[in-house]
Every structure is written in C-alpha cells, then in structure tokens.
Phi, psi and omega in degrees: 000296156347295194284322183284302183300007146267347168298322193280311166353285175276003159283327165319292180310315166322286188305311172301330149326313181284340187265341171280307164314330160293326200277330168205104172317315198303323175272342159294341159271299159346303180300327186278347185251005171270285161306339144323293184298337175291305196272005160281317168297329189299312210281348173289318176290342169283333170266357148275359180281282164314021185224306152348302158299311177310306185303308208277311177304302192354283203318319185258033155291336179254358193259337164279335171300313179302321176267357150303313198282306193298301198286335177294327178291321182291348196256289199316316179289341189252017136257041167254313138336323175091012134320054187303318192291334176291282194322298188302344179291292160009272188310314171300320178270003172269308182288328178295301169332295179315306170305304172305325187293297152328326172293341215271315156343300186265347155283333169312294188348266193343303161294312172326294214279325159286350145314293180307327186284274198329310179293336194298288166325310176306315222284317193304304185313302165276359146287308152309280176337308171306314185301319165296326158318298184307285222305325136006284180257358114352285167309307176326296181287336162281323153335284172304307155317340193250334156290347156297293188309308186321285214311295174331312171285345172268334172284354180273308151317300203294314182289351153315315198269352176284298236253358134020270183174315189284351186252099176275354160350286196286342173255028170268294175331295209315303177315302190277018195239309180290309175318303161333278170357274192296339178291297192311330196269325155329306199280308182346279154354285192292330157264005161274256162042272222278341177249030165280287199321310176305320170280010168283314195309352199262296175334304165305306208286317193309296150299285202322327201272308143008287159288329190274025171235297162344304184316283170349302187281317141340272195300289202311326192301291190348289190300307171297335169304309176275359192245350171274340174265337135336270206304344162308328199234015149106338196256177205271171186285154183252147176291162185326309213242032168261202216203133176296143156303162206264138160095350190246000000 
C-alpha cells in the first residue's frame, strides 16, 4: 500500500515537473548549461590528475636515461679497464635500468596519448553541448514566437467571428445610432419647414402693409390733385376724404 501510494505520489510530482517544465523551458535550459559546466570542471580535474600522472612518467623516463647513460659509460669504462667484475655489476643494473626504462616509456606512451583521446572527447562532448544548446535556444525563441502569433491569431479570429454574427452588440449600436440619426435630420426638416413658413407669412404681413400704405398714398395724391384743380376753376372743395364722380 505504501509503495503503491508513493508510486502515485511521484506521479503527481512527475506531471507537475513537467507542467513546469513546459510552461518555462528557458529555465530548464539554464539548469542544463549549469550542470554542463559542472561536469566540464569535473571532467578537468580528472585530467589533472592524468596530466599529472603523464608529467611524473616523463620525469621518470628521463631520469632512467640518464642513468642508462650514466652506467652504460661505467660498464664500458671498467671493461676497458679489465675490471670485469665492476663491469659486469655495472651491466647488471644497466640491464634492470633499460628494462625499467622501457616499461616506464610505454606507460608515458599510453597516458600521453589517453591524455589527448580525453581532451579531445571533452572538446567533442562540449561541442555538441554547445550545439544543442544554441539550436535550443533557438528553438526557444521560435517556439515563443510562434505561441505569441497563435495567441494573436486566435484573438483575431475570436473577434471576427464575434463581430461577425454572435455578438449582435455592435448591431443594436448601429440600429439606435441610425435611429438617432434618422430623428435629428426629421427635426432639422421640420424646423427648416417651420422657419421657410414663418418667413413667407412675415413677407405676406409685410407686403399687405406695404400696399395699404402704398393705396393710402395713392388716394392722397389723388385727393390733393383734384382740390389743386377745383380752386383752379373757381369751384369749391370736395371734401379730403371723398371720392370724385364717375366720368369727372
């Protein structure tokens, strides 16, 4: 029971690693170029440790030569002497030497050359690494673009189709916005309308008074005409405000 509830346990957790890991890549690549480096210091320090080693054969590859060389002068010189017996120990430790000095040579070889295969792999190893990385973050970045556009493209859409046909909103606006419209340019009408009429009746009232003034002045001329032609002939005035006989 245990076992099965901590198998669910870390699945939970697993899907939640994972769901983090999705939502930002960017920092799980961080982590990974993090431990990348740890194990490039890591893998360095194994190679001074081998490089070290490498170093230590050298020396003592040159340090058998040298006493190759130092006893090979010493075995030649006491049998040139007729000292055989010097020589011949001479010779015995010249043959111990040699030997060692070959064993110790091809382990110099060896590590040298598993010096080089190693650096070489680290160099390979972390080229690749690198490489994966860019191409990564790359990836990273085309990725965030193309979930910017989705996201953009899906608001785009959604608002086609709202503005569309399902959100009749904006064609409620239209209707009271033309309805508005259409009233303000009715009272427009109706009060060009109402002030051509007034100004014809002002017009009408205008002329009427116009001629009755006119009339008016008429008849006075009139009336003053005939009372200058009277007093011409001797005969009497007709009053101001009467009216000549038919035929005079």
């Amino acid at each position: 029971m245990k076992q099965r509830l901590g198998n669910v346990v870390r699945g939970f957790f697993s899907i939640f690693v994972s769901g983090l890991e999705r939502k930002n890549p960017e920092a799980l690549l961080e982590i990974e170029q993090q431990n990348l480096r740890k194990q490039v210091v890591k893998f360095n320090t194994s190679l001074v440790t081998h490089a070290a080693l490498v170093e230590r054969l050298i020396a003592q590859v040159r340090k058998l030569e040298t006493d190759e060389s130092d006893l090979h002068a010493k075995t030649s010189a006491n049998l040139r002497l007729g000292n055989r017996e010097a020589a011949g120990q001479y010779a015995l430790r010249l043959q111990e030497v040699s030997r060692e000095l070959d064993d110790t040579r091809a382990q110099m070889i060896q590590a040298e050359q598993t010096y080089k295969d190693l650096v070489r792999a680290r160099d390979v190893a972390v080229s690749v690494a690198k490489s994966k990385i860019e191409a990564l973050k790359s990836g990273i970045s085309d990725m965030k673009m193309k979930r910017a556009m989705a996201e953009i493209t899906e608001l785009a859409t959604d608002m086609v189709g709202k503005v569309g046909g399902s959100d009749d909103t904006l064609a409620r606006l239209e209707e009271i916005v033309n309805e508005e419209r259409y009233k303000a340019a009715g009272r427009i009408r109706v009060a060009s309308d109402s002030l051509e009429i007034r100004d014809v009746s002002i017009r009408e009232a205008e002329q009427g008074v116009l001629a009755d003034q006119a009339l008016a002045n008429f008849e006075a001329a009139q009336t003053a005409g005939h009372l200058t032609a009277g007093t011409q002939a001797g005969l009497p005035a007709s009053p101001v405000r009467g009216t000549l006989p038919d035929g005079n």
